[in-house]
Biopython code that builds the backbone (N, CA, C, O; Angstrom):
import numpy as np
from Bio.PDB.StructureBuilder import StructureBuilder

atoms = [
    (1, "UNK", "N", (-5.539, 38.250, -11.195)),
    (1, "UNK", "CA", (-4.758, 37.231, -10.516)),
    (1, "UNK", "C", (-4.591, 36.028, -11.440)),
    (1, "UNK", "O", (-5.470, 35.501, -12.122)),
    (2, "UNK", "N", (-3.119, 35.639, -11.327)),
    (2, "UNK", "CA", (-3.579, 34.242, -12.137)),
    (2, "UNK", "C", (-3.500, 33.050, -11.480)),
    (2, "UNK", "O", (-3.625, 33.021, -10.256)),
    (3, "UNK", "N", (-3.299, 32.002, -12.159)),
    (3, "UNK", "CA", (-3.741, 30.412, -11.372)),
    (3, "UNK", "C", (-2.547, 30.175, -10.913)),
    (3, "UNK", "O", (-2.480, 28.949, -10.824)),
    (4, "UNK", "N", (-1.338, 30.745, -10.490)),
    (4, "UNK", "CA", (-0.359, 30.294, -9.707)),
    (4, "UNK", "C", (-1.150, 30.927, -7.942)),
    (4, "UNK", "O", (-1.440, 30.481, -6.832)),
    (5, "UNK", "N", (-1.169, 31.700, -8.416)),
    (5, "UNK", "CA", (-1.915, 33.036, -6.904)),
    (5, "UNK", "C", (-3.064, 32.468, -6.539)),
    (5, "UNK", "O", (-3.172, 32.770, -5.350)),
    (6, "UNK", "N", (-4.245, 31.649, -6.930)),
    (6, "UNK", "CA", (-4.875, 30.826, -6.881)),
    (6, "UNK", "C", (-4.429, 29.834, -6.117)),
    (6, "UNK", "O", (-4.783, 29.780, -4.939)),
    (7, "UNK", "N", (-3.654, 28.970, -6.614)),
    (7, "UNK", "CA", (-2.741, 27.743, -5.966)),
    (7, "UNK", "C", (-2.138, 27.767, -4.922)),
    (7, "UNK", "O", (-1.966, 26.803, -4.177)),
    (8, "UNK", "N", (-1.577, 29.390, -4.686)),
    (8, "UNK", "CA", (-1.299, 29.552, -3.645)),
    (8, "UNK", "C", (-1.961, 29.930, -2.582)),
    (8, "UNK", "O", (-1.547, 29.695, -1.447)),
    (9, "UNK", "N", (-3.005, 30.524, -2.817)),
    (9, "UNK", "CA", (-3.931, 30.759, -1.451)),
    (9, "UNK", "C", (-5.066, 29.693, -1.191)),
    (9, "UNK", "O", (-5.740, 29.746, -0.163)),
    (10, "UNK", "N", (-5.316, 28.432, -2.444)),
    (10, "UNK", "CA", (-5.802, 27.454, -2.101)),
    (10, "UNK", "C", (-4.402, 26.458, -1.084)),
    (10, "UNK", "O", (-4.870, 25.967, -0.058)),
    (11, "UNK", "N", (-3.546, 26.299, -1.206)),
    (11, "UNK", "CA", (-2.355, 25.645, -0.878)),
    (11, "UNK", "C", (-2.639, 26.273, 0.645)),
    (11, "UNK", "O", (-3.079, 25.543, 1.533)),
    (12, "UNK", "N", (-2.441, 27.250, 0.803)),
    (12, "UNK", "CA", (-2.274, 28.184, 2.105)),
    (12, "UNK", "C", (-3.882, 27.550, 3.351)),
    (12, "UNK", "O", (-3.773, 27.192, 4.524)),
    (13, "UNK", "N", (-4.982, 27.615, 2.641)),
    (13, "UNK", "CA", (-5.847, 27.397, 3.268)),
    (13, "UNK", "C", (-6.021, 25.979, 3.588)),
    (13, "UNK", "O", (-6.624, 25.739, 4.634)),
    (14, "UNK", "N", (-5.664, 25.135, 2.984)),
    (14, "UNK", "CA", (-5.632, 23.867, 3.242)),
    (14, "UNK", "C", (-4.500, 23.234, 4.522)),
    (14, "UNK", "O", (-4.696, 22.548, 5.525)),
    (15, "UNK", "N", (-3.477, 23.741, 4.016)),
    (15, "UNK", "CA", (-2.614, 23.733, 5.264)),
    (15, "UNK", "C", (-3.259, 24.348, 6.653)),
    (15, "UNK", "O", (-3.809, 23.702, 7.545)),
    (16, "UNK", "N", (-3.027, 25.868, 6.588)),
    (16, "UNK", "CA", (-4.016, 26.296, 7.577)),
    (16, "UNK", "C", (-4.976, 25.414, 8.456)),
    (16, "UNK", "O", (-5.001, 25.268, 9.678)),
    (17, "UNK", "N", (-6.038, 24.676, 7.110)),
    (17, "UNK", "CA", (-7.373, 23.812, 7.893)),
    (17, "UNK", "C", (-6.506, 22.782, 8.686)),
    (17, "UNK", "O", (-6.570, 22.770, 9.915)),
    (18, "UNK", "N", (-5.383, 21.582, 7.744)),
    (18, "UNK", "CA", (-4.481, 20.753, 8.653)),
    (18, "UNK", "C", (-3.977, 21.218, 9.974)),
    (18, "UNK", "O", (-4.412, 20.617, 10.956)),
    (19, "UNK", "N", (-3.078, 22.252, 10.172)),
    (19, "UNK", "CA", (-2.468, 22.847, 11.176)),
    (19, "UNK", "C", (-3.694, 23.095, 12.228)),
    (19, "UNK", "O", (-3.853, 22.397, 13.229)),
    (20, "UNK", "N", (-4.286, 23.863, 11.969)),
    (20, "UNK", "CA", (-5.956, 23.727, 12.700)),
    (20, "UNK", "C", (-6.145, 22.427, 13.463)),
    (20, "UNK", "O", (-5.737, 22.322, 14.620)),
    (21, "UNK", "N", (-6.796, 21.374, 12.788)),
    (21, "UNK", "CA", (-6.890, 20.420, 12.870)),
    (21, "UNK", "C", (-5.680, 19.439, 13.702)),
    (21, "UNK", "O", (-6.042, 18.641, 14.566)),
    (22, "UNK", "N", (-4.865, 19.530, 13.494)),
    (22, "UNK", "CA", (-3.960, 18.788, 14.203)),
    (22, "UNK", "C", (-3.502, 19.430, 15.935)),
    (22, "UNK", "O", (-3.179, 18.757, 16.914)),
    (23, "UNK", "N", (-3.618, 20.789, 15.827)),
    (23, "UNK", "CA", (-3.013, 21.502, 16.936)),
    (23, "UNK", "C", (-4.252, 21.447, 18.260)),
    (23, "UNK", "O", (-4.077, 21.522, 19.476)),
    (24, "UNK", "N", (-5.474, 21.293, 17.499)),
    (24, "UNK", "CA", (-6.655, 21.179, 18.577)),
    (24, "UNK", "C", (-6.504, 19.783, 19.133)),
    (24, "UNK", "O", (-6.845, 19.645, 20.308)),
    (25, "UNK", "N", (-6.067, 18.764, 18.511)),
    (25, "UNK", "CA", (-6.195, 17.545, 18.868)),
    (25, "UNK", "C", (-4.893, 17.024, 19.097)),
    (25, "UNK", "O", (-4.055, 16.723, 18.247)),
    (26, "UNK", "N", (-4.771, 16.913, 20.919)),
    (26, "UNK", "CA", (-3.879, 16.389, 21.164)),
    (26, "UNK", "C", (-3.256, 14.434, 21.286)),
    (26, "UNK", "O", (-3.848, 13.401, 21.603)),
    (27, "UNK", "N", (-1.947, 14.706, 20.887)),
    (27, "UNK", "CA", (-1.474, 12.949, 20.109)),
    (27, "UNK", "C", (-2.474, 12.605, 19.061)),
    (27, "UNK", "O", (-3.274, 11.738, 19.412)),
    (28, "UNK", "N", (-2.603, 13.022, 17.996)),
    (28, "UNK", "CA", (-3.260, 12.996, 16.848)),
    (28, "UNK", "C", (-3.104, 12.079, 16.296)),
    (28, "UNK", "O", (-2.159, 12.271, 15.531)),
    (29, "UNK", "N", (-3.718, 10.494, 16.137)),
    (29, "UNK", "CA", (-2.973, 9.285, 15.504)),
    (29, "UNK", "C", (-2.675, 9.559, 14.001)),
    (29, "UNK", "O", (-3.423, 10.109, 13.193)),
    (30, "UNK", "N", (-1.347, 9.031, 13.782)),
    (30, "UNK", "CA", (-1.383, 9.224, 12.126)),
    (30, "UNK", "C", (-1.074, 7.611, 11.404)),
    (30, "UNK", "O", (-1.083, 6.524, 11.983)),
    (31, "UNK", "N", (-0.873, 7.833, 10.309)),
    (31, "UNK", "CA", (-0.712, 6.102, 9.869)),
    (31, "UNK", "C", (0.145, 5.316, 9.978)),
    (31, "UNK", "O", (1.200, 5.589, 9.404)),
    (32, "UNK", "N", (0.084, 4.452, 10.495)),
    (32, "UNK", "CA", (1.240, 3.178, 10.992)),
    (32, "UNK", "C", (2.595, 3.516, 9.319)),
    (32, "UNK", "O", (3.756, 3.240, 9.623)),
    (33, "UNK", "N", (2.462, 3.878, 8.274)),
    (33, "UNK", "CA", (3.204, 4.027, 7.513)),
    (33, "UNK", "C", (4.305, 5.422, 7.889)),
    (33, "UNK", "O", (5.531, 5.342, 7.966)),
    (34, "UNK", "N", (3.552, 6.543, 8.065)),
    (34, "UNK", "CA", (4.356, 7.765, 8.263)),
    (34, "UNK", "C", (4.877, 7.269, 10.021)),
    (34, "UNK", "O", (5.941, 7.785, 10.362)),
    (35, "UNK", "N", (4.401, 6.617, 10.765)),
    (35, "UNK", "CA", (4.653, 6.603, 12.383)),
    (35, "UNK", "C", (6.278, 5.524, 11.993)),
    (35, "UNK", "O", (7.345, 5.594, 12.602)),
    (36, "UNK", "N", (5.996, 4.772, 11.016)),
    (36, "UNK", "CA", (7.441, 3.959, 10.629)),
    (36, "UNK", "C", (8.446, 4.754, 9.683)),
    (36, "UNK", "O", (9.637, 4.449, 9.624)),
    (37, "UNK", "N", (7.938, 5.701, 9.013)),
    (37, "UNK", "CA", (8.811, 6.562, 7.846)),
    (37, "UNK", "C", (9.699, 7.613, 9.209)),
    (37, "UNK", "O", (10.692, 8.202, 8.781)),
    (38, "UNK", "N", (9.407, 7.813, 10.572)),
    (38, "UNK", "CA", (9.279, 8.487, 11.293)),
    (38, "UNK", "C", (10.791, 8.163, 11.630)),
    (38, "UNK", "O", (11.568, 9.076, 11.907)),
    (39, "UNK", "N", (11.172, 6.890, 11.600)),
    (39, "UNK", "CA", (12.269, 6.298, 12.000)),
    (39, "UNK", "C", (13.822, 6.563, 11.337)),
    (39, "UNK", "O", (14.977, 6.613, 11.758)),
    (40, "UNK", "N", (13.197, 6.685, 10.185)),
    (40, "UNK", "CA", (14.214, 6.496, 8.752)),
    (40, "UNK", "C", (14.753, 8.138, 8.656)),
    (40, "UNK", "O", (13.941, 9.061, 8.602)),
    (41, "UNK", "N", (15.856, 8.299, 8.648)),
    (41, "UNK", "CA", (16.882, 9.528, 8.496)),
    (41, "UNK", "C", (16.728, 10.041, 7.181)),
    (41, "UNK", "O", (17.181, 11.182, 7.103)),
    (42, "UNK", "N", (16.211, 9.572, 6.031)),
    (42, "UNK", "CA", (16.109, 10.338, 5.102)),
    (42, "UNK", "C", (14.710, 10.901, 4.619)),
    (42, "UNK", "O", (14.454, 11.691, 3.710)),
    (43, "UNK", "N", (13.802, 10.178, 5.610)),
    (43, "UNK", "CA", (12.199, 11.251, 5.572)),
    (43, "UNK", "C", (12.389, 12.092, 6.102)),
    (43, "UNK", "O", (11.702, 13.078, 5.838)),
    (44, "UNK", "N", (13.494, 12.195, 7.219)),
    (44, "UNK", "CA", (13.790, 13.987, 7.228)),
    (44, "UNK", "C", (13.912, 14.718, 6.991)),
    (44, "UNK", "O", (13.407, 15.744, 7.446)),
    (45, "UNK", "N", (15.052, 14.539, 5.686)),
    (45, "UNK", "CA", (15.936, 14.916, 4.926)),
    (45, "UNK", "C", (14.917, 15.585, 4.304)),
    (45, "UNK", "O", (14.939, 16.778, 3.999)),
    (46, "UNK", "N", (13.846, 14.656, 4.081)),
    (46, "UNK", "CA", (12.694, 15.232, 2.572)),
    (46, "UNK", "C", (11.755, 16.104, 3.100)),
    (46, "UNK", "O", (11.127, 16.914, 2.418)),
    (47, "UNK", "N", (11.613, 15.920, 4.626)),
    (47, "UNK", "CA", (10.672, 17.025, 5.162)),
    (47, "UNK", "C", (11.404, 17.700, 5.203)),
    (47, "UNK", "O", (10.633, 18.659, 5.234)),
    (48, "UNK", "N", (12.885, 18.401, 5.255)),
    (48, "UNK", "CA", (13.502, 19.708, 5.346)),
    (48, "UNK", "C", (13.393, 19.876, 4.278)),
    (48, "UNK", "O", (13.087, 21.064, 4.172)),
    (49, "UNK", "N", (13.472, 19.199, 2.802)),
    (49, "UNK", "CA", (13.638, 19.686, 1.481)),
    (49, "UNK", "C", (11.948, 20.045, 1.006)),
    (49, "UNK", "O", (11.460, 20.646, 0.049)),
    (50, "UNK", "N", (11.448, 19.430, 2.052)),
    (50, "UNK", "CA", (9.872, 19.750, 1.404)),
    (50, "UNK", "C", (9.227, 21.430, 1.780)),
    (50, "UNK", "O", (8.417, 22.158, 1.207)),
    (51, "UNK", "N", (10.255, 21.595, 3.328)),
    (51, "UNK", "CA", (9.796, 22.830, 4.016)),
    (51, "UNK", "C", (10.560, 23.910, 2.859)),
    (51, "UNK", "O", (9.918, 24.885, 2.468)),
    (52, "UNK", "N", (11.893, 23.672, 2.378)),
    (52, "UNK", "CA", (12.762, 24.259, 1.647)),
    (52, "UNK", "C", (12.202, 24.717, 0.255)),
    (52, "UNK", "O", (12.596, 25.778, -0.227)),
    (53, "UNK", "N", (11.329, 23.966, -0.366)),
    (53, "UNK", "CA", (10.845, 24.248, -1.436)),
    (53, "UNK", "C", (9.629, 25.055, -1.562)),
    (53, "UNK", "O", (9.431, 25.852, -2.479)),
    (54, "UNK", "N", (8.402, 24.684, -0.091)),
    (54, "UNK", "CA", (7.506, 25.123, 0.234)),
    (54, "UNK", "C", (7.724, 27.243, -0.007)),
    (54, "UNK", "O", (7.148, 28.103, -0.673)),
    (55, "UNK", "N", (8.985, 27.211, 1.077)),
    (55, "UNK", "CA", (9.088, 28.422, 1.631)),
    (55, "UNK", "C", (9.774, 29.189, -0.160)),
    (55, "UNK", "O", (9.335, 30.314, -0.399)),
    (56, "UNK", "N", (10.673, 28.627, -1.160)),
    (56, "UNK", "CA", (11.018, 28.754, -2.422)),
    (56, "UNK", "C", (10.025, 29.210, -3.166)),
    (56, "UNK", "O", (10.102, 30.203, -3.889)),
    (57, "UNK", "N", (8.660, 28.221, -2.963)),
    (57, "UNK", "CA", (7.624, 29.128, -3.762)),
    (57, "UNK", "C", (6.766, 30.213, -3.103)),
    (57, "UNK", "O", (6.194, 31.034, -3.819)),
    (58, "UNK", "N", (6.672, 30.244, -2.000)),
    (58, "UNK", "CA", (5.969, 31.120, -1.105)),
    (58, "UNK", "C", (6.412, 30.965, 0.461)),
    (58, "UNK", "O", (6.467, 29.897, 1.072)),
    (59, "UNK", "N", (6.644, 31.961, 0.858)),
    (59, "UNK", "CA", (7.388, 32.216, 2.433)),
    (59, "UNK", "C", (6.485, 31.851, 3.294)),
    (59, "UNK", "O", (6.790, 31.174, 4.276)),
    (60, "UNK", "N", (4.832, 32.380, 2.967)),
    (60, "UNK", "CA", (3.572, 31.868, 3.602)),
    (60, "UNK", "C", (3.598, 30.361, 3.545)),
    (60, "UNK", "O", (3.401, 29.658, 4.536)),
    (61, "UNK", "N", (3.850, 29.902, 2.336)),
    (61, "UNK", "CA", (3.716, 28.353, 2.385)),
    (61, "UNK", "C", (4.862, 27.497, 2.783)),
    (61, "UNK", "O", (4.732, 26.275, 2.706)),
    (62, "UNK", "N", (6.327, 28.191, 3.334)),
    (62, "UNK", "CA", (7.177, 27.114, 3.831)),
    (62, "UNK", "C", (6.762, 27.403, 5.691)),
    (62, "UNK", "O", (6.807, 26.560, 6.586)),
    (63, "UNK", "N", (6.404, 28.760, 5.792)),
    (63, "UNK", "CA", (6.236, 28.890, 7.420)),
    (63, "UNK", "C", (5.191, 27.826, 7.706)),
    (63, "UNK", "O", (5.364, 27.082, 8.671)),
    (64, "UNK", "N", (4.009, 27.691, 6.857)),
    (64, "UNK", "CA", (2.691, 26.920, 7.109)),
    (64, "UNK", "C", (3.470, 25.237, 6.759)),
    (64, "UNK", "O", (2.735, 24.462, 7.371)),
    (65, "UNK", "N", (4.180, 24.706, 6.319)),
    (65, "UNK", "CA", (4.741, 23.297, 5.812)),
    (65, "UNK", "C", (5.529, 23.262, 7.078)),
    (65, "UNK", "O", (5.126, 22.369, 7.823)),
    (66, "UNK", "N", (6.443, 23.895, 7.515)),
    (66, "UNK", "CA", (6.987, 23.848, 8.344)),
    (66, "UNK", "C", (6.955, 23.699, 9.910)),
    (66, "UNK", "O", (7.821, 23.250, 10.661)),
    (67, "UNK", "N", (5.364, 24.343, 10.260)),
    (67, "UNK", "CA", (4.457, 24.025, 11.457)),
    (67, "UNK", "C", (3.828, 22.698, 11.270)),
    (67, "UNK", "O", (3.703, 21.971, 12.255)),
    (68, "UNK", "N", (3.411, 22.302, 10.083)),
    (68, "UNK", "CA", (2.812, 21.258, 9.604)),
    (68, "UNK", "C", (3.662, 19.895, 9.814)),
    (68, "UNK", "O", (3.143, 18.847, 10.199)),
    (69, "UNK", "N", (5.238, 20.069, 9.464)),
    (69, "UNK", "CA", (6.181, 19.085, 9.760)),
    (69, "UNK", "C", (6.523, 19.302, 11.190)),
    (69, "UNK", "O", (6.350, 18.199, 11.709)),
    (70, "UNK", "N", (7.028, 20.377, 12.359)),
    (70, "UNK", "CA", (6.685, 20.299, 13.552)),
    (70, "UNK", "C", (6.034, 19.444, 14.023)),
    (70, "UNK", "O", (6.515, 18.337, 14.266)),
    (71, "UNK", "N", (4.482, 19.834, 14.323)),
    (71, "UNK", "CA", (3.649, 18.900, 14.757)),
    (71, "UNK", "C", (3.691, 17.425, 14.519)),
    (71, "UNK", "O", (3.460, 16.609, 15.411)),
    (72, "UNK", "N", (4.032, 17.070, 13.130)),
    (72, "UNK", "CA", (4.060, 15.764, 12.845)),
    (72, "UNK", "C", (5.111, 15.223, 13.599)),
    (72, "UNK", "O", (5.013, 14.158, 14.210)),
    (73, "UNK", "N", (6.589, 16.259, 13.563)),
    (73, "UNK", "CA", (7.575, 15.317, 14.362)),
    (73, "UNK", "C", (7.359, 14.941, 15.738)),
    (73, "UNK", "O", (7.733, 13.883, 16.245)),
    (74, "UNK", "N", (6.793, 15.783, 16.253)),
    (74, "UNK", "CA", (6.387, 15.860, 17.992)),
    (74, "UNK", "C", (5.663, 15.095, 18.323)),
    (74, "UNK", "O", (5.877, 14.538, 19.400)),
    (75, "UNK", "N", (4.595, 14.773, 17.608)),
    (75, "UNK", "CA", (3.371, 13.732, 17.788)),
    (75, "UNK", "C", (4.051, 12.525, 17.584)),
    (75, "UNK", "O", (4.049, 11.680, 18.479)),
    (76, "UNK", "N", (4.715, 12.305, 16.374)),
    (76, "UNK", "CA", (5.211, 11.001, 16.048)),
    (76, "UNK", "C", (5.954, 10.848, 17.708)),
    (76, "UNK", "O", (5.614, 10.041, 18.573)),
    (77, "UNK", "N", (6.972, 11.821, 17.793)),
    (77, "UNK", "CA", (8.480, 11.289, 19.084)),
    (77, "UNK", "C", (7.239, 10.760, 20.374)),
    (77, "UNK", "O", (7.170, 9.620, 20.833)),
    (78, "UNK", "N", (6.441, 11.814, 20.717)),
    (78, "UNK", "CA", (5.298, 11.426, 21.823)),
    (78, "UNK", "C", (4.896, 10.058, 21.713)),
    (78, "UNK", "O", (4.994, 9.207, 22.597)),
    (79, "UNK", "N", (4.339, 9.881, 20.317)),
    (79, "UNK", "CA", (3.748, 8.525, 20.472)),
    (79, "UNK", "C", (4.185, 7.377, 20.666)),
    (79, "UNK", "O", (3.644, 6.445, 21.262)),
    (80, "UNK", "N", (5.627, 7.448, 19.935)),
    (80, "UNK", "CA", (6.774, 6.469, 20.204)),
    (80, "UNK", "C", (7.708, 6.174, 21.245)),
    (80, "UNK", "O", (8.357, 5.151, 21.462)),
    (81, "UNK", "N", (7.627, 7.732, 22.101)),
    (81, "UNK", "CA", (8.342, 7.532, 23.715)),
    (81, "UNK", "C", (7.639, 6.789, 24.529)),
    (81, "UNK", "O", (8.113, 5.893, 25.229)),
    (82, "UNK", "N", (5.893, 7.285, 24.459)),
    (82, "UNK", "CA", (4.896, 6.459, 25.164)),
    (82, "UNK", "C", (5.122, 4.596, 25.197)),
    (82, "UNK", "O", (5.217, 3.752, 26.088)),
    (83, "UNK", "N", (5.136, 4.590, 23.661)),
    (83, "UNK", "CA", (5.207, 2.989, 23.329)),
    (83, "UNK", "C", (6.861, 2.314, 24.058)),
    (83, "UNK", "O", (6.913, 1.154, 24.465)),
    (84, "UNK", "N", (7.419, 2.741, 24.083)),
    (84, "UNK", "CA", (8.511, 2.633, 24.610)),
    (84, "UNK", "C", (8.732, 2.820, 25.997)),
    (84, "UNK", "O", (9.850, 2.530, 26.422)),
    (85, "UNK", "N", (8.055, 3.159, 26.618)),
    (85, "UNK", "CA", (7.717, 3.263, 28.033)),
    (85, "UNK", "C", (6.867, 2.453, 29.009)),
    (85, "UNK", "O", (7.036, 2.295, 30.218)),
    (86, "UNK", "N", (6.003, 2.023, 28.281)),
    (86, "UNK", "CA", (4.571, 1.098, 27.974)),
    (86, "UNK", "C", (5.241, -0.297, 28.151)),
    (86, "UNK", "O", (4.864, -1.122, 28.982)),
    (87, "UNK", "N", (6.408, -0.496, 27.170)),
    (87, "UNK", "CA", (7.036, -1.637, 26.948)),
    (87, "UNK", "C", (8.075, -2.418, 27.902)),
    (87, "UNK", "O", (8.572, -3.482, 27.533)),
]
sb = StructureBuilder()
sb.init_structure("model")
sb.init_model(0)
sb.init_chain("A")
sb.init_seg("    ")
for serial, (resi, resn, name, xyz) in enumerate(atoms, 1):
    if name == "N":
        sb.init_residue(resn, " ", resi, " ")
    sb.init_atom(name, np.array(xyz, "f"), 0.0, 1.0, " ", f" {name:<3s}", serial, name[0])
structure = sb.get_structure()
C-alpha cells in the first residue's frame, strides 16, 4: 500500500469519528465563526466544491464530507431558526 491509501483510510476514519460525534449529539454548538460563515452564499459554494473534490479523490471520502457538511448545515439552520424565534 502506499501513503496516498494510507491518507485515505486515515482521512476516512477521522471523518467517520466527526460524523459519529456530531450525529449522537443533538444541536451540536459550533463556533460563532462557522455559525456566521453560515450566512454567506459563497461558504456554500466551497462546501459543494469541498464535497466535489472530496468525492474526486475518493467516493468514500466525498459520501463521508458530504454527511459531514449535511449535519453542519442543519445544525447551523436549527440553531439560527431557534435564535430567531427566541427574538
Amino acid at each position: 500500500m502506499d501513503s496516498e491509501q494510507y491518507l485515505k483510510i486515515g482521512t476516512v476514519i477521522v471523518l467517520f469519528l466527526y460524523i459519529l460525534n456530531v450525529s449522537t449529539v443533538f444541536e451540536i454548538s459550533y463556533p460563532p465563526v462557522l455559525v456566521e460563515l453560515y450566512t454567506r452564499p459563497w461558504w456554500r459554494i466551497l462546501l459543494v466544491l469541498l464535497i466535489a473534490i472530496g468525492w474526486w479523490w475518493s467516493p468514500i471520502v466525498g459520501v463521508l464530507v458530504g454527511t459531514a457538511v449535511f449535519f453542519y448545515l442543519h445544525d447551523v439552520y436549527i440553531l439560527l431558526s431557534k435564535k430567531i424565534t427566541n427574538n
